[in-house]
N, C-alpha and C positions, 0 to 999 in steps of 0.2 A: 276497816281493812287498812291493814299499814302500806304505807308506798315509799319509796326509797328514791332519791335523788342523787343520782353516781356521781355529778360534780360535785355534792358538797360533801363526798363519804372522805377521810382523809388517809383513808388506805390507798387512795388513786397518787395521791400527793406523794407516795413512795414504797417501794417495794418490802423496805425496810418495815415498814408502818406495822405497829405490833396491837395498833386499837380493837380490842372483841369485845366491847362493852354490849350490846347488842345483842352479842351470845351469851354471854354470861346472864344476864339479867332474863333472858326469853325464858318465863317458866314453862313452856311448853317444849322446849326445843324446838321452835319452829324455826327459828333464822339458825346457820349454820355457813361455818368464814370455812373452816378446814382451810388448802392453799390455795382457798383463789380471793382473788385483789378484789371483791364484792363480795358482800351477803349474800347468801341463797336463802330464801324465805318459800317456808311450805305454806301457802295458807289457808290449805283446809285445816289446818291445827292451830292457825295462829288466833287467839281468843281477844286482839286487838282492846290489852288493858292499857297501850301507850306507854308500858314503863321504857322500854328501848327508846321510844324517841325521844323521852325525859333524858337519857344517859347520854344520849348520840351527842360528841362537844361541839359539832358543828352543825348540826339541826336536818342533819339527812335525811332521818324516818320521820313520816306526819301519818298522822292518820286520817281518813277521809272524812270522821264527823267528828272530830275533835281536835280542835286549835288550840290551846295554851294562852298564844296572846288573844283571839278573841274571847274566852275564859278569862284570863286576868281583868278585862276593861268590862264584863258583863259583873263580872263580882264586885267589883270595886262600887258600880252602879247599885247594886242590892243591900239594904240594910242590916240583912243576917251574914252573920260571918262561917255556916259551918260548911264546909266541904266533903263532901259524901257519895261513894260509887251509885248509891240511889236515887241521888237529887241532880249532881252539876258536875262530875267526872265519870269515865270509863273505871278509873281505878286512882285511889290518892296518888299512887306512883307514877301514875303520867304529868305530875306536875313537878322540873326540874326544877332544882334550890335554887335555882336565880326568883324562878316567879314566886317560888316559897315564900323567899325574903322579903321580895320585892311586895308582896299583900302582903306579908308582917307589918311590916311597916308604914303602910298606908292604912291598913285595914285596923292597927293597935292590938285589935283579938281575934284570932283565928280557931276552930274548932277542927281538928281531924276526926271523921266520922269511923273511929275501928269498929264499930258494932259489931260487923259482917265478916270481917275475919277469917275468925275461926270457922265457919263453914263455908268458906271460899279455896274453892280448887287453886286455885293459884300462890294461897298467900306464904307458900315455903319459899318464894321468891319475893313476891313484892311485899309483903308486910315485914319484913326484914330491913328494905330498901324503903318504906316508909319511914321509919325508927330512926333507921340513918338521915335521913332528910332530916326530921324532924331533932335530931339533936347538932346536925353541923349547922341548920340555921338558926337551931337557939343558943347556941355556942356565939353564932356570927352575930344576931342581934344584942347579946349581953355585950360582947367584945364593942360593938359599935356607942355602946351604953344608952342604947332606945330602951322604953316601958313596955315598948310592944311584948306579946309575950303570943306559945301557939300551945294549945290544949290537945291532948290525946283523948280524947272518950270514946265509951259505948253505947254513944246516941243508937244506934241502928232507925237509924232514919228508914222509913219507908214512903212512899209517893202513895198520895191519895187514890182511891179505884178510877173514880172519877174523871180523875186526869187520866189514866191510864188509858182508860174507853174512849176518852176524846182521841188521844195520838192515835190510835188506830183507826179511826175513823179520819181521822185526818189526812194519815198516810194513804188508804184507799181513796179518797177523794182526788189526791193528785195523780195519781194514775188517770190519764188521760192522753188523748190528741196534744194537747199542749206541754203536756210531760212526756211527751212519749220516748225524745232522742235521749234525755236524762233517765227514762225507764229502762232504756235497752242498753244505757251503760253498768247502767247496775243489776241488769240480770247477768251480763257479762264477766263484770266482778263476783257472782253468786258464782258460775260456772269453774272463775277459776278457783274460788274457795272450797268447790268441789274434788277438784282435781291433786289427789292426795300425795303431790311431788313436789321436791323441791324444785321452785323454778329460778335459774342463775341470770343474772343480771350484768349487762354489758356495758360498755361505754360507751354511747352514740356521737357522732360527728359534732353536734350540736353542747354535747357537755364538754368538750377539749377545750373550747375559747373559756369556757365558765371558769373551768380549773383553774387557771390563772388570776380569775378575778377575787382581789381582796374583798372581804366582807365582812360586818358586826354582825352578830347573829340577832335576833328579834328577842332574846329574851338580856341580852348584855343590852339593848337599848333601853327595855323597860327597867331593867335596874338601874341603870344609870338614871331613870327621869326618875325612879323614889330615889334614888338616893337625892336629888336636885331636891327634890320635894319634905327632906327628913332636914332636921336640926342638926347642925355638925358639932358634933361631942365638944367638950372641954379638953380634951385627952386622947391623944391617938395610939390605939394599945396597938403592939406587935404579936401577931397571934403566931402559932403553930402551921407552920406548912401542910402538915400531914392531915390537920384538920379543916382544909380548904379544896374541896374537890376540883371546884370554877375557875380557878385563874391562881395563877403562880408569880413569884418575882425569880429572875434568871440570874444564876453566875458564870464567867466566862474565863476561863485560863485564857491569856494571853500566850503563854509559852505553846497552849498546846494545838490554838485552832491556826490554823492553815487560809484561813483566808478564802476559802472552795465556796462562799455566798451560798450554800444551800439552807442553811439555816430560814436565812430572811423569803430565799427565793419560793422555800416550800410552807411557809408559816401564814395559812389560809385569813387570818383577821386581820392582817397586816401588824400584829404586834410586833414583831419586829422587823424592823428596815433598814435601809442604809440612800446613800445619796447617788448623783447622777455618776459618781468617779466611782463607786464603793471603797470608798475610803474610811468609812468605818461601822460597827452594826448597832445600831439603835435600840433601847427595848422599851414599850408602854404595859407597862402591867395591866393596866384597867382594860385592856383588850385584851392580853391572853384567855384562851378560852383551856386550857393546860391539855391542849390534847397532845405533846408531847413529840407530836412529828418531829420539830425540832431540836431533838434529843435522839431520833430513830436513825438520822440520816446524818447526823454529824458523826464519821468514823474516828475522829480523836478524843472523840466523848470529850470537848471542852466546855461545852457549856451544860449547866447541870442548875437544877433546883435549887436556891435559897430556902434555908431550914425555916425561915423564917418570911412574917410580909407584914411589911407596915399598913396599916389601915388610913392611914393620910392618902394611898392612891385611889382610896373609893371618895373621897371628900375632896382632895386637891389631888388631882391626876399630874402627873409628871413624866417623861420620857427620860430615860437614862443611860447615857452612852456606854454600853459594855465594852469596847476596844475600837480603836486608829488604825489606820491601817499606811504605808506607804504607798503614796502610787509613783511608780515607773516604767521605765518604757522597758521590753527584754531586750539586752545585745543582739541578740538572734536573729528574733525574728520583728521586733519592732513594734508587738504587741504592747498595749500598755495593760498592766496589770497590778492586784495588789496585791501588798506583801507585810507581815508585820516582822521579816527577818533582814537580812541584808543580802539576800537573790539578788542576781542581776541579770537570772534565767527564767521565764515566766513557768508555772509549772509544764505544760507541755512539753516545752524546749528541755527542761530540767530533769525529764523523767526517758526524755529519748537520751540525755545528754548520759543521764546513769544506765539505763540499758547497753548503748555501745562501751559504756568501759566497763561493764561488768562482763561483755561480750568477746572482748580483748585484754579482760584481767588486768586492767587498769585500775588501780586502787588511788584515790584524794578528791578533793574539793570539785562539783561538778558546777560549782555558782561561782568560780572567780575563772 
């Protein structure tokens, strides 16, 4: 069963926020944004293959019996490398291209299990978005010039009967006294997968402080420990932007951002930031997770994508100052604020200062 966590969705983070990854990828249509600021998820339809919480850039959707990160540390543990909806995933598509890479790379050879495919209800969405995976991260390991390499086959893996008759006998066995408060959440959960509605999702008191709080998502840390753990190339190629789903390098007109800190204010991984004056904004590529808020909510469209990203910030990470800012105090009102123009009116002051003479048909300079 998927579960959705509102503070880390980054539709909250702004009104603007154009993110429907979630929807798009649901081959069911079960989750559904239409205009409201959360997912509405049906889940009597939703068939919980984990590809939305693979897509989700800030890690909002989980699913209840399947983690990623405790999957990536249990594989790594095992001496076979194939990964298979029969064996050790709900669906190849619940594993996003960070953990892809990330067992690329550690693991040398990887097997994607398509066998099952073609007679899988779902696969007009997720075996498409597998493919995809399966060539941005082989794109990304050649780019990084690893041996690793990741295999598409038609293992069709199937699980022995065996096993089969154990799990269920197993699962009956916990059903008990001892299980019981854990049994009556998950009848609960049955009930609402029952219930053939979308159900809309709120912001509770308790997710407002979250919203604010900076954070690295769990699968930007485990790639960052393969990458600690990989050989750093001879060569740092500059790959294609368009071919990097995960994280982005940022450009920033000077002439055209305004200095309004929403950027840094709403940009959830702390990629980018500025200092205690905001005197100027910051950017760490190896933390962008590219979900783009920062682009939804700057109305001067200054800052915008680099076509391009050097691969030296996955091996030697770097922070890179996109613009300065002035800081001064407004005539006005005494506020100190920043500026990368020559105001001497803080915007507030500067925007009542143009309201009354457009109000009195006063036409010139409202900052001197």
């Amino acid at each position: 069963m998927i579960q959705l966590k509102a503070s880390r969705c980054v539709r909250l983070l702004s009104k603007e926020s154009e993110c429907n990854k979630c929807e798009v990828i649901c081959p069911t249509e079960a989750i559904v944004i239409a205009n409201n600021p959360l997912p509405a998820i049906n889940f009597s339809i939703c068939v919980g293959c984990g590809a939305c919480d693979a897509l989700c850039p800030n890690e909002a959707l989980s699913l209840d019996e399947f983690n990623p990160t405790d999957f990536f540390f249990n594989f790594m543990q095992e001496s076979e490398n194939l990964i298979s909806c029969r064996k050790n995933v709900p669906c190849i598509a619940a594993l996003n291209i960070e953990n892809i890479i990330s067992i690329a790379l550690l693991k040398k050879e990887t097997v994607f299990d398509m066998g099952h495919c073609d007679e899988c209800s779902i696969a007009h969405k997720c075996k498409p978005q597998i493919e995809r995976n399966y060539e941005e991260a082989s794109y990304m390991l050649k780019a990084m010039m690893s041996d690793s390499i990741i295999k598409l086959e038609n293992v069709k893996y199937e699980e022995p009967k065996e096993i089969k008759e154990s799990s269920r006998r197993e699962f009956f066995s916990k059903v008990n006294l001892a299980n019981v408060v854990k049994t009556k959440l998950q009848f609960e959960k049955e009930v609402q997968k029952a219930t053939d509605e979308l159900v809309e999702h709120t912001l509770q008191n308790s997710d407002i402080a979250l919203l604010k709080q900076k954070r690295i998502t769990d699968r930007r840390k485990l790639f960052f420990t393969a990458i600690r753990r990989t050989k750093k190339p001879s060569q740092f190629h500059i790959v294609e932007a368009d071919e990097m789903t995960f994280t982005s390098m940022k450009l920033l007109d000077g002439d055209k951002c305004t200095a309004c800190q929403m950027c840094y204010r709403v940009c959830p991984s702390g990629a980018l930031t500025s200092d205690i004056k905001n005197s100027k904004i910051d950017f760490d590529p190896f933390l962008c997770i590219k979900c783009n808020t920062c682009h939804d909510v700057c109305e001067s469209d200054a800052i915008t994508l680099s076509p391009s990203y050097n691969l030296k910030e996955f091996f030697e990470p770097e922070v890179h100052n996109l613009i300065k800012f002035s800081v001064r105090r407004c005539d006005e009102c005494s506020v100190i604020f920043s500026s990368n123009s020559n105001d001497r009116l803080c915007y507030r002051c500067k925007a009542e200062d143009e309201e009354a003479k457009e109000l009195w048909g006063i036409k010139g300079d409202s900052s001197v």
